[in-house]
C-alpha atoms as one frame of an Amber mdcrd trajectory, in Angstrom:
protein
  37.534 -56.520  -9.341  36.514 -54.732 -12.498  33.024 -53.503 -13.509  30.387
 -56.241 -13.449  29.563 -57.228 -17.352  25.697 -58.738 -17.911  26.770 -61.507
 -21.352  23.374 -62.074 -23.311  23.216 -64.110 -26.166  20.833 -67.016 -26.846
  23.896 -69.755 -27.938  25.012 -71.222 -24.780  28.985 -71.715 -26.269  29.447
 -67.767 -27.338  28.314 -66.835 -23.645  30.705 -69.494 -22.272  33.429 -68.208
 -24.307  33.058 -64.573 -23.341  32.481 -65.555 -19.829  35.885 -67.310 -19.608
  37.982 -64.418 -21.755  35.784 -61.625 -19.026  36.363 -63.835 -15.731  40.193
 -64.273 -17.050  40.348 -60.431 -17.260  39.150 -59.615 -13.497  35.122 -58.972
 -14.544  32.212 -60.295 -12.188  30.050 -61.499 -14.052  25.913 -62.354 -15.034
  24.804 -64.116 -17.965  21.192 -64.343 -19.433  19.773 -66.630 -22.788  17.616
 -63.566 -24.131  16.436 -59.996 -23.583  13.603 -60.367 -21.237  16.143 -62.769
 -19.008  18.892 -59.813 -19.025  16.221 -56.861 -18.506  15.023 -59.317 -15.272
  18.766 -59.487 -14.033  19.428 -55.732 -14.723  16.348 -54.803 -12.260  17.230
 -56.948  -9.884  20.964 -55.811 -10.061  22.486 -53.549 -13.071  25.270 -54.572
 -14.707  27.811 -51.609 -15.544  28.535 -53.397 -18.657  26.236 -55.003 -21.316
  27.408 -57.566 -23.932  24.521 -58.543 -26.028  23.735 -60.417 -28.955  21.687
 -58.400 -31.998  19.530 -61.062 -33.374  17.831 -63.321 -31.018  14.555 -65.041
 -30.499  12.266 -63.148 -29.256  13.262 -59.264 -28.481  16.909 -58.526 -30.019
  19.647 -56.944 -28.775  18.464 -53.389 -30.110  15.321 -53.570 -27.913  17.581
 -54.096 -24.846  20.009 -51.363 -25.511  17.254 -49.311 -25.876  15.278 -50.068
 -22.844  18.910 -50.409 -20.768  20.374 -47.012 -21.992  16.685 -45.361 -21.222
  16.357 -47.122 -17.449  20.590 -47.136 -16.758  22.132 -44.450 -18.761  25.191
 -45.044 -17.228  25.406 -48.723 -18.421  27.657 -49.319 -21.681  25.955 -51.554
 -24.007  27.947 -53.157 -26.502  26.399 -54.925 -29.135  28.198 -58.064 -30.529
  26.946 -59.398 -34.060  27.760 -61.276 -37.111  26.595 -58.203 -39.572  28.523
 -55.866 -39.848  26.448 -53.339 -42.461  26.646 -49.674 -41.910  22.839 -49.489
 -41.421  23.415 -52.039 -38.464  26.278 -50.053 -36.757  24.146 -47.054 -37.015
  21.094 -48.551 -35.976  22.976 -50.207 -32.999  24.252 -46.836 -32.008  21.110
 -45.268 -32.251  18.765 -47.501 -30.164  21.784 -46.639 -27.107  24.822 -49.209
 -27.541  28.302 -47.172 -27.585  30.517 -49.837 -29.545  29.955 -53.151 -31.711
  31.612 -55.880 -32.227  31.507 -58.326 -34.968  31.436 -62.010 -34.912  33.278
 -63.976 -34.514  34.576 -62.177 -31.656  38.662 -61.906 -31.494  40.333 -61.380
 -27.640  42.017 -58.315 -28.928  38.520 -56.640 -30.363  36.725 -57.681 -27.226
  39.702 -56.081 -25.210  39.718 -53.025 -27.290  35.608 -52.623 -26.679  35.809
 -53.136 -22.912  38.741 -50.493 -23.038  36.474 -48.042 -24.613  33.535 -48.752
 -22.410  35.767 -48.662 -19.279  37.027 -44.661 -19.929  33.363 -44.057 -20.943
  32.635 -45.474 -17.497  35.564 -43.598 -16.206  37.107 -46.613 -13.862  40.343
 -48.688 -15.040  40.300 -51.224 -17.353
């Protein structure tokens, strides 16, 4: 099996769509509806990979990559979102995700993301 991915976005169909394309691809996986639910699941049990959503109700993506990149350095976060502004990407990269991806999410740009993460992780994608 492949690292284990943590999928976090509050609409129900985008997390069952990324959790079929990431169990298809060899990934075990955890799924939360919202920040506070994934930074539960990652202190019970870290995820080596973080999907999340940017904008959300409650605390957004960027408050999870922060907190996740400060407690788990070693986790990739990857934030997916439908903007796709410079100040975003930046802001994204400076709160602790290493990639984004924009909505709505192709295979191939999901594929290409998890590749990166993987040699950032250093284990086979």
């Amino acid at each position: 099996m492949k690292a284990r991915a943590l999928i976090v976005d509050d609409d129900p169909k985008i997390r069952q769509i990324l959790w079929r394309w990431l169990e298809k691809w060899g990934y075990g996986l955890t799924e939360a509806n919202s920040a506070t639910e994934a930074l539960e699941i990652m202190l019970a049990d870290p995820a080596q990979i973080v999907l999340c959503d940017i904008r959300m109700p409650g605390h957004d993506g960027l408050w999870l990559a922060e907190r996740v990149r400060a407690k788990w350095p070693n986790t990739v976060v990857i934030i997916i979102s439908g903007l796709s502004d410079l100040h975003s990407v930046e802001d994204a990269r400076r709160k602790g995700a290493i990639d984004f991806v924009t909505k709505p999410v192709g295979r191939e740009q999901l594929w290409q993301a998890l590749e990166r993460a993987h040699a950032r992780l250093s284990i086979p994608a």
